[in-house]
C-alpha positions in Angstrom: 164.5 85.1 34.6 166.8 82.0 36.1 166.0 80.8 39.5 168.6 78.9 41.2 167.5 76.9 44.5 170.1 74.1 44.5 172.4 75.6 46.5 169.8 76.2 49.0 168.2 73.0 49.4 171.5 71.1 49.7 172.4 73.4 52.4 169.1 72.9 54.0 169.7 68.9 54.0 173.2 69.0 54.9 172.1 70.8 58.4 169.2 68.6 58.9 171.1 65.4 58.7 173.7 67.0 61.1 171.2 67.6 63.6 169.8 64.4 63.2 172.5 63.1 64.5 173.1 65.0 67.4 169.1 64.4 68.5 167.5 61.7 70.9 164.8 59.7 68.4 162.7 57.8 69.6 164.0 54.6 70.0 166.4 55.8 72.1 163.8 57.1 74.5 162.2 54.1 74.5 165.6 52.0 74.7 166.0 54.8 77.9 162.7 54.4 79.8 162.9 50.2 79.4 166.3 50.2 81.0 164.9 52.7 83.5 162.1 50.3 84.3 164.2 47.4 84.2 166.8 48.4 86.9 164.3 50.2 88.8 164.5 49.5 92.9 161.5 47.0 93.2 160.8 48.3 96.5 160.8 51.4 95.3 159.6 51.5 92.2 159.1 54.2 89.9 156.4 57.1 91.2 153.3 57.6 89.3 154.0 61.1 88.7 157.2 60.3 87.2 156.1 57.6 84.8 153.4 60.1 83.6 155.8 62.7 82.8 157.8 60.3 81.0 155.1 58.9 78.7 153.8 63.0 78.1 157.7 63.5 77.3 157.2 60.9 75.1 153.9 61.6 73.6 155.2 65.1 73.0 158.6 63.8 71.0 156.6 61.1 69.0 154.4 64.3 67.6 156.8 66.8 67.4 159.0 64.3 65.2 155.3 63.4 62.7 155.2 67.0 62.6 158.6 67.0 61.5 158.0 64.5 58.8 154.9 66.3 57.6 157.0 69.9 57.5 159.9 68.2 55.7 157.7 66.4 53.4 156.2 69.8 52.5 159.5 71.3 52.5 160.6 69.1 49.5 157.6 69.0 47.3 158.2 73.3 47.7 161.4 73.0 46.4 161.0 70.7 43.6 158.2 73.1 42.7 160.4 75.9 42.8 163.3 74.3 40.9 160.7 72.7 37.9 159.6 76.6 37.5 163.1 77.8 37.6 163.9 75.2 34.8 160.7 76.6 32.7 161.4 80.0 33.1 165.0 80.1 32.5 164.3 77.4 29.3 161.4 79.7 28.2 162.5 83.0 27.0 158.9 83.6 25.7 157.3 84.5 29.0 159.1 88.0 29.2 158.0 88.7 25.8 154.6 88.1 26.8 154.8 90.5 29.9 156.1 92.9 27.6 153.6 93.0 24.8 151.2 93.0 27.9 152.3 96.1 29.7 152.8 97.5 26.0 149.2 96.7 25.3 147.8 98.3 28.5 149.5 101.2 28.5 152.0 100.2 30.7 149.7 99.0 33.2 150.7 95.3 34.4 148.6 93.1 36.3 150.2 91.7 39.2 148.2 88.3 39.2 148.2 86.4 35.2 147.2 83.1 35.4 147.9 81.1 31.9 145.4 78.7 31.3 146.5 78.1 27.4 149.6 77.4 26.1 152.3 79.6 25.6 152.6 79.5 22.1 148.7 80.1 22.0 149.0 83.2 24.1 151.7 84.4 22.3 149.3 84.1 18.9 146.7 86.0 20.3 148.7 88.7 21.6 150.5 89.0 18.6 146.7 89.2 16.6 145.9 91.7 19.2 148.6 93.3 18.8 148.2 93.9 14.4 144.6 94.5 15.3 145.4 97.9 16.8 148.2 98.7 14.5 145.3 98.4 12.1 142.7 100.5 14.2 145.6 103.2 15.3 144.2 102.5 18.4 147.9 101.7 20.0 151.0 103.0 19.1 153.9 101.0 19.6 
């Protein structure tokens, strides 16, 4: 069972980075709204309403872009999960083996959630004692 994500998250990173640079962060907006204020009319000067709208705009962008970070963040730890158990299970041939003598064992029955909470190698010994044990007994037939 090999499990290949590389290709996936470098695509992943090269599109974000493009995007990136095609975005307004925000320093920009704040670069925008202090020029904005600085060559406002100061007999006219900027309406309430306005100024509001800008500062929700810019509430909005400063917590869409933590969200971001947060959803990114996630996004990585996710992948380097999924690439550490692509490197255990393609490095670990014994795992299928164990499935095997599982579905072997229950009559061809196979659980859809195993959670290992030994070792392999342990699991692998006990299966394999199970596994005389009802040679033994004639209980299973192999």
């Amino acid at each position: 069972m090999n499990i290949n994500v590389s290709g996936v998250s470098q695509n992943y990173y090269q599109q974000d980075d493009k995007s990136r640079k095609n975005s307004l962060g925000k320093n920009e907006f704040l670069n925008l709204l202090i020029t904005q204020l600085k060559y406002q009319d100061p007999l006219r000067p900027m309406e309430d309403k306005e100024f509001i709208a800008q500062m929700a705009q810019f509430s909005s962008l400063e917590q869409i872009q933590n969200l971001s970070s947060v959803m990114e963040k996630g996004q990585r730890e996710l992948i380097s999960e999924i690439k550490s158990l692509g490197e255990i299970f393609s490095t670990n041939k014994d795992y299928e083996q164990i499935v095997n003598e599982i579905r072997k064992l229950n009559n061809d029955l196979a659980y859809d959630n195993m959670y290992l909470t030994s070792k392999i190698e342990e699991l692998i010994e006990e299966i394999r004692s199970l596994k005389d044990e009802s040679l033994k007994d004639n209980v299973i037939s192999l």
